[in-house]
N, C-alpha and C positions, 0 to 999 in steps of 0.2 A: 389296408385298414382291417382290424378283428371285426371277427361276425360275433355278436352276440342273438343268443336264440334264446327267444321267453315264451314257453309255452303256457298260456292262461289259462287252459281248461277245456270247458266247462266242467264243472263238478259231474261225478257219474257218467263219464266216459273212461274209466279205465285208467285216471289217474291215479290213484294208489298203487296198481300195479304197477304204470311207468314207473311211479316215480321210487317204488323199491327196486327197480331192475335198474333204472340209473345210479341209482347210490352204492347198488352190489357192484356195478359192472367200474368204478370210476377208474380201474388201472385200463380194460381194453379200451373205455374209451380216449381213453390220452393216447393211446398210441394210434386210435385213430383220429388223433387232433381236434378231442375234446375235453372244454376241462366242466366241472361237475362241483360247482365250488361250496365249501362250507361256511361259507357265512349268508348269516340266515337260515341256515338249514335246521327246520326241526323236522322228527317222524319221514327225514326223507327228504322232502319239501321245501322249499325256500319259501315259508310263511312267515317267517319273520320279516321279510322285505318288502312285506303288502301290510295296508289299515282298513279294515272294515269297517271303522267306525266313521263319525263324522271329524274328531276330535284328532290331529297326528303328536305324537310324539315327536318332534324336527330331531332332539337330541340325539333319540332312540336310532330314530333311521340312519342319518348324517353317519353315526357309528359303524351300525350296518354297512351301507354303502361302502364307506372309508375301505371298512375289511374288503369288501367287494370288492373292488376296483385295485387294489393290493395285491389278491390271489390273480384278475384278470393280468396285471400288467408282471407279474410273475412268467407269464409264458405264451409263447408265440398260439397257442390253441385257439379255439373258435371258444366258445362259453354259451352253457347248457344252463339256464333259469329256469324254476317248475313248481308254478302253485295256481291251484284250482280259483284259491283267494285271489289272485291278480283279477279273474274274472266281475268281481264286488268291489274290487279296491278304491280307494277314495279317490276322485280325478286329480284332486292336487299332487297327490305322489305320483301319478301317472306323468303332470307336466315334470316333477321332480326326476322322475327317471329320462325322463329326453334330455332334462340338462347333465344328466349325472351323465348319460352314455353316451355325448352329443361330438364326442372323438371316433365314434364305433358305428358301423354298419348294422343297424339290428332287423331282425324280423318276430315277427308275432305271431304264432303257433295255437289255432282255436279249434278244435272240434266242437258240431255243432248234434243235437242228437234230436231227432224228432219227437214233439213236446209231450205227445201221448205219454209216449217212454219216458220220458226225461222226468215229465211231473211224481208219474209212480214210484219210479226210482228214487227220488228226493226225498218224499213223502215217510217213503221206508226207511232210507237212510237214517231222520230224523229221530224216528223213534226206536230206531235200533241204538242208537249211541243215545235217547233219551234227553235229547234236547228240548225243553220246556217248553218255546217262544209258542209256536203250534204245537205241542203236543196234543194228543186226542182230538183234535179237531176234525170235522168231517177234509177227505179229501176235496173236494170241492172249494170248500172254504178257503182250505191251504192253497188253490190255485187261483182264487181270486184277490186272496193278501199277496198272496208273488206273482201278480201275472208280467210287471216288468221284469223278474228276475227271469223271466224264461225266452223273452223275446230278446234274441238274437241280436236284432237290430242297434237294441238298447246297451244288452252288454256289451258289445264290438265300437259302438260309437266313440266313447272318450281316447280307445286306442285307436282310431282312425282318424280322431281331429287331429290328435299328437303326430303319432309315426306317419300319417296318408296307408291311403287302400293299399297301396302297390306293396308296402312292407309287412301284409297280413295275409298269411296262409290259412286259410281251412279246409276242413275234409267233415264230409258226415259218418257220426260215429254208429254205423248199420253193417251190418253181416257181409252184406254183399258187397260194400266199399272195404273195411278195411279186414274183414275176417275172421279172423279166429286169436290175433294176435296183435294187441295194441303197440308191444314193443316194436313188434320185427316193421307194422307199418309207419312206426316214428321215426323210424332206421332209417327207413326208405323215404323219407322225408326230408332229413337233415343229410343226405346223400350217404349213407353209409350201405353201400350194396353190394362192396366186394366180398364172394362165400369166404376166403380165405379170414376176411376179418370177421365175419360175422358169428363164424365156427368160436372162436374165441370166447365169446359172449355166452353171461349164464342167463337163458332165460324161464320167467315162473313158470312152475306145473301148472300149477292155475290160480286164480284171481285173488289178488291179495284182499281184494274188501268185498267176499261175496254179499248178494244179498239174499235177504229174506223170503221165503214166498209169501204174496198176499193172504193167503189163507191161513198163516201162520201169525200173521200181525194182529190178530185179530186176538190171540192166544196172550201173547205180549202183552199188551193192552191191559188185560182184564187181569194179568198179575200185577205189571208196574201200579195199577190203582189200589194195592194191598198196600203198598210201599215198596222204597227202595231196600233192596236189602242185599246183604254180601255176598251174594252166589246167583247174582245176577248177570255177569260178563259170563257164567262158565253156563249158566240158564242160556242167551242167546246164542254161545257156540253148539248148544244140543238143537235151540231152531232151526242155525241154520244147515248143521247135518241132516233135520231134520229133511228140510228146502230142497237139498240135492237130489232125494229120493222122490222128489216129488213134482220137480222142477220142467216135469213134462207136463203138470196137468193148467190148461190154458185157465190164465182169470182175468178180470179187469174190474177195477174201483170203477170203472162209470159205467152209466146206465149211456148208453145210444146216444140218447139228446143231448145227454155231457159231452161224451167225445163230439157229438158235429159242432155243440157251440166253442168247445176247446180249437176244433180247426180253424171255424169261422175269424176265431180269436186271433191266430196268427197267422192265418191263408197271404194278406196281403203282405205282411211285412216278412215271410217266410220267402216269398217270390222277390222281393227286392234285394234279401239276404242274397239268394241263391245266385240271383244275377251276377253279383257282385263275386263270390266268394267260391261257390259251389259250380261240379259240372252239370251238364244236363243230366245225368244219370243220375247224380247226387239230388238235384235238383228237385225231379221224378220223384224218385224215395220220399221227397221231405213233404212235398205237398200232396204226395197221397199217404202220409200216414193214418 
């Protein structure tokens, strides 16, 4: 029976970078009996084959899939799925995709990232690509309108009623787990560990979707509110040159009492994740962040 492998995310782990190193890499990994398929693929990503909204397309997807399952039955490989969006995706395409792949062995692919980090990260994200929903909003704010969106527990659920626990891997996405290299440790996940194939492999200098420093957001901010204007994508590329110079100096959006009630927030349902999903060393990391 084919494996198929969907890795969901979560946003801000390192997903842009996989998912340009899978798109660059798609001829080593067919020979190492993976395929890397283009339907649904936009910027990389198989976004097309997730809905965010509440509202599906059936027609839109039905299409997608079609293609899908076309390139899959195409060749004997295992199949490589990857969008952060799988993470948010409407649960009805979620039962959608059990019956679509309900011939195939799959597994489900989640890095989990400690939510200190994780919120900051988001936060920045947002307003570096100038997404409106929150815009300028204090960060605080921004984590009490998402505070599902961060719990673990929550996003993992609707792929655990579908798939069961057993066909759901995760890893915590921290230094000391996976290092310095999101590629080489998704390698080593989907068993690709032979050096002789891995030499094959081009992997990034460095991070396809850097980010901002906090210190710098603040800079942002008080331009985007002049207005949007046409030299603003080449404005955030000088930020974030900016960030790398700078990128040692330590900051943090919350005050003390923020991070402990931020913990407090997800201390329980962090532990039952962990149980499930995470080792004890993962485990460690996540509830003492």
């Amino acid at each position: 029976m084919k494996t198929i492998i969907i890795h969901i995310g979560i946003g801000k782990t390192g997903t842009t970078s996989l998912q340009q190193f899978l798109n660059d890499n798609r001829e080593p990994l067919k020979e190492a009996g993976f395929l890397y398929p283009l339907a649904g693929n936009v910027q990389n990503a198989h976004h097309d084959l997730c809905c965010l909204g509440p509202k599906i397309d059936w027609q839109k997807f039905e299409t997608h899939y079609t293609n899908l399952l076309s390139e899959i039955n195409s060749t004997n490989s295992a199949t490589l799925i990857s969008s952060e969006y799988f993470s948010y995706t409407n649960p009805e395409l979620i039962k959608f995709l059990k019956h679509v792949l309900s011939d195939f062995t799959v597994r489900i692919i989640f890095y989990a990232r400690p939510q200190l980090d994780l919120i900051e990260s988001a936060y920045i994200q947002w307003h570096k690509v100038l997404n409106k929903q929150l815009y300028g909003e204090p960060i605080f704010t921004f984590f009490e309108k998402c505070i599902k969106a961060f719990d673990f527990n929550e996003v993992i659920k609707p792929w655990e009623i579908e798939f069961g626990q057993k066909s759901i891997q995760s890893s915590l996405y921290h230094k000391d787990i996976i290092g310095s290299d999101i590629c080489q440790h998704f390698l080593n996940i989907i068993g690709i560990t032979d050096p002789e194939i891995g030499r094959k492999f081009m992997f990034p200098k460095q991070g396809a979707n850097p980010s901002l420093h906090p210190l710098l957001l603040d800079t942002l901010i008080k331009v985007d509110k002049i207005g949007v204007f046409k030299g603003r994508e080449a404005f955030v590329e000088d930020l974030l040159r900016a960030s790398q110079k700078i990128k040692h100096i330590p900051y943090s959006f919350f005050t003390p009492e923020q991070e402990d009630e931020i913990r407090d927030c997800y201390r329980e349902s962090n532990g039952i994740f962990a149980d499930k999903y995470l080792s004890l060393e993962e485990k460690e990391l996540l509830l003492g962040m």
